[in-house]
C-alpha positions in Angstrom: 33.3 -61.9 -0.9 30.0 -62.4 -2.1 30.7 -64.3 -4.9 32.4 -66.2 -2.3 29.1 -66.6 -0.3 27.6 -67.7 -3.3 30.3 -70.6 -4.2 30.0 -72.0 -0.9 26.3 -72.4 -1.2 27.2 -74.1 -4.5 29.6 -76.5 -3.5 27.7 -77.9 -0.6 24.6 -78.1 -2.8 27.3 -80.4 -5.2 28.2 -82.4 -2.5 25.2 -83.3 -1.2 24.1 -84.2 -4.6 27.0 -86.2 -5.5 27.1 -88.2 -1.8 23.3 -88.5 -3.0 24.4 -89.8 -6.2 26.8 -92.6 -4.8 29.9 -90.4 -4.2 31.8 -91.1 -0.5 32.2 -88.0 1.3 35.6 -87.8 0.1 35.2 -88.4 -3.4 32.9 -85.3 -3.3 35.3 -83.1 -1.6 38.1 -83.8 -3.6 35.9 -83.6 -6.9 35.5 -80.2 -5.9 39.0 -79.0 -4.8 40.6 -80.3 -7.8 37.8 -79.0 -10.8 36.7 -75.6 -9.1 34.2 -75.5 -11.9 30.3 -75.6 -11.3 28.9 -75.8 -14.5 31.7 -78.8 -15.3 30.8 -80.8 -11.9 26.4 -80.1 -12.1 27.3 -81.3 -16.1 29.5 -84.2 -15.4 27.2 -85.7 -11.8 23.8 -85.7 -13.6 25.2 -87.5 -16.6 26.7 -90.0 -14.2 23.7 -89.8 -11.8 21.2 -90.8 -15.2 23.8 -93.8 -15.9 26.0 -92.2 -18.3 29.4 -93.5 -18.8 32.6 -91.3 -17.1 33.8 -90.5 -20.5 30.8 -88.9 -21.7 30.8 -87.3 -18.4 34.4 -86.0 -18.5 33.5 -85.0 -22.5 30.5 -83.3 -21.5 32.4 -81.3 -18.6 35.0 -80.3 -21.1 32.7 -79.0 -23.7 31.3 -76.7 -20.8 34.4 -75.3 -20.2 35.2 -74.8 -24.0 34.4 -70.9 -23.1 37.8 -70.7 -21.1 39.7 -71.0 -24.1 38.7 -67.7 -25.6 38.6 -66.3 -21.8 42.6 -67.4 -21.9 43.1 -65.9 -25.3 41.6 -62.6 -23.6 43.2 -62.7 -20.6 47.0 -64.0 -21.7 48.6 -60.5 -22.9 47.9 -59.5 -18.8 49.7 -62.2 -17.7 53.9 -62.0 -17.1 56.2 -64.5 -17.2 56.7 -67.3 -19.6 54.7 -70.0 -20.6 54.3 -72.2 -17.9 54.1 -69.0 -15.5 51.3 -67.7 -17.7 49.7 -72.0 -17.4 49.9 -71.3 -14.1 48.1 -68.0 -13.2 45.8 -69.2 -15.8 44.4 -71.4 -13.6 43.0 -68.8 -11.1 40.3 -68.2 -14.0 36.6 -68.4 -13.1 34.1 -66.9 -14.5 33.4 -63.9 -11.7 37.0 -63.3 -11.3 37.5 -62.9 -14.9 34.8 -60.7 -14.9 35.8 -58.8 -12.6 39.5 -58.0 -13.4 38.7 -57.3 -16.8 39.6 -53.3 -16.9 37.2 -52.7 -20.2 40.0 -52.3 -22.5 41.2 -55.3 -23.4 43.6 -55.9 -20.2 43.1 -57.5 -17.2 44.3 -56.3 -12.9 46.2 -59.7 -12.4 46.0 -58.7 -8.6 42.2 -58.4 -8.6 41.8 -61.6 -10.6 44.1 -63.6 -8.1 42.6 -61.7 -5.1 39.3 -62.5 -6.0 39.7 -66.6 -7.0 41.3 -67.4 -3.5 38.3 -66.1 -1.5 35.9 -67.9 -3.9 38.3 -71.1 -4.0 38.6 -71.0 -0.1 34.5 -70.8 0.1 34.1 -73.5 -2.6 36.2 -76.4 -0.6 34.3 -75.5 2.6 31.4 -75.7 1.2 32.4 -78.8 -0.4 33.2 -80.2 3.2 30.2 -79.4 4.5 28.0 -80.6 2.3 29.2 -84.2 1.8 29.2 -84.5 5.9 25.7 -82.8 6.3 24.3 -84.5 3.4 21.1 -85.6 5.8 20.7 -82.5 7.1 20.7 -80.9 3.6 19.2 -83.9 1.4 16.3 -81.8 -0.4 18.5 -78.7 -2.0 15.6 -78.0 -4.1 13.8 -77.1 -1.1 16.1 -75.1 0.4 15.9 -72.8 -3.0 19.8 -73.4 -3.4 19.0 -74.7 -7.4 18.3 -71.3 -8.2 21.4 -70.3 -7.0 23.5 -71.0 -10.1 21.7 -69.0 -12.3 21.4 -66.2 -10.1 25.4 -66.4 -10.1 26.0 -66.0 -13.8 23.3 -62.9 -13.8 25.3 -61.1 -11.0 28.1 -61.4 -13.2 26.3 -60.5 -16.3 24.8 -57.3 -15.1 28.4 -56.5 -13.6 29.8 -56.4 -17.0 26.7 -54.7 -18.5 27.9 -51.7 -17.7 30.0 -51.3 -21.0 27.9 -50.9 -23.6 29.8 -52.9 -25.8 29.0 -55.3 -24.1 25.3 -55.0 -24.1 25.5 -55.5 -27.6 27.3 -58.7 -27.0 24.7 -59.8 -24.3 22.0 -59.1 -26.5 23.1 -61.2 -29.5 24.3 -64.3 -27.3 21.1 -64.0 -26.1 19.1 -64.0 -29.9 21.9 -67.2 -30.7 20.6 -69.0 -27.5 16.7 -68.5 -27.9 17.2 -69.4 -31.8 18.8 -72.6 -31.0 16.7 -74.0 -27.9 14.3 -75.4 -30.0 16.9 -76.7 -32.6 20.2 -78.2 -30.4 21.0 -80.5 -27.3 20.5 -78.8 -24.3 23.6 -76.6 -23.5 25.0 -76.5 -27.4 22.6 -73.0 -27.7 24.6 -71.7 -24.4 28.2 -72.4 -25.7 27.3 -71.7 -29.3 26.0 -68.2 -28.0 29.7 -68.0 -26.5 30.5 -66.9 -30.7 28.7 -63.4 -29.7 31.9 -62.5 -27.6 33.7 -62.7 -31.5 32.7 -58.8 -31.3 35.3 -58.0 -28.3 38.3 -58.8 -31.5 37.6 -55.0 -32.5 38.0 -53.8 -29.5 41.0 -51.5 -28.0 44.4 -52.9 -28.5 45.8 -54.4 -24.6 48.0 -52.1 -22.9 50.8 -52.5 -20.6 50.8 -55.4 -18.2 49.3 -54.0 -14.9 51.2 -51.3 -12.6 53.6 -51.0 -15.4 52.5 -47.9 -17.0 51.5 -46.4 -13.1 55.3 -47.2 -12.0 56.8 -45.6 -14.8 54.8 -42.7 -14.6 56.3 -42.6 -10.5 60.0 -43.4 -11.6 59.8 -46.6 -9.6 60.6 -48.8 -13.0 
């Protein structure tokens, strides 16, 4: 729930920037219920708000979201079904939910991962809603402190995860490849290239059984 809180927050202040921008009302809203993805929409609405094309937009967005694919590699042993299932409950990735259902040994609770995406999902398309129809209420988001929201987010969900010390190793590193590069590489190429850190996780603990399995056996109920 409060990464909820915080989504909602984040939305609205995306939909008052985009209506800002030139977006209808609409156009925000649905933006937002279809991507789910902060860092894509913030990337993709100030390249378009500076008079950048929509491809270069949409490419920018998609190279933010590059991370997901090694999330998915992580994640997809956890998953049941077959392909397209696994597509499927894929898409109820985000970063605080992956965070969260990850168990610290290489699986993944598929029930905390869904259960945690819908409350953060329902939060985000409120707060989509009410920020492209409060837009002059809410004009100066700046003011209202709601810019330092997004990197607040992605700290509560690094210390969450700092409690394995694996991964403070990972953390730490990430953080050396992303200082080295600032001065070096376009802004946001030091942040995904610091993604490479995460390489460490390939030694760790083999995935277990899909989740519940090994509990219901151990009850006779499978």
């Amino acid at each position: 729930m409060p990464y909820g809180a915080v989504a909602l927050v984040l939305a609205l202040s995306f939909s008052v920037l985009a209506v800002n921008a030139g977006f209808t009302p609409l156009q925000a809203v649905v933006t937002s219920a279809l991507v789910f993805a902060g860092s894509a929409q913030f990337t993709a609405l100030t390249i378009v708000a500076g008079g950048g094309s929509i491809p270069a937009a949409l490419s920018a967005a998609a190279l933010m979201h590059s991370r997901f694919l090694a999330m998915g590699v992580a994640l997809a042993p956890s998953l049941t079904g077959g392909r397209l299932r696994r597509a499927v409950e894929g898409q109820a990735v985000v970063d605080s939910s992956w965070a969260l259902a990850n168990r610290g040994d290489g699986t993944f609770d598929r029930g905390l991962l869904f259960g945690t995406t819908l409350p953060q999902y329902v939060a985000w398309t409120t707060g989509a809603v009410v920020g492209a129809f409060s837009g002059d209420v809410l004009a100066d988001t700046e003011r209202l402190g709601l810019d330092a929201l997004f990197p607040t987010f992605f700290v509560a969900i690094l210390l969450a995860e700092l409690r394995q010390p694996r991964a403070r190793v990972v953390a730490a590193l990430g953080a050396g490849i992303a200082i080295a590069l600032v001065p070096l590489a376009p802004p946001g190429v030091p942040v995904l290239a610091a993604g490479a850190a995460a390489l460490l996780g390939l030694g760790a603990a083999r995935p277990g059984p899909v989740d519940g399995a090994g509990d219901d056996a151990a009850r006779g109920d499978g």
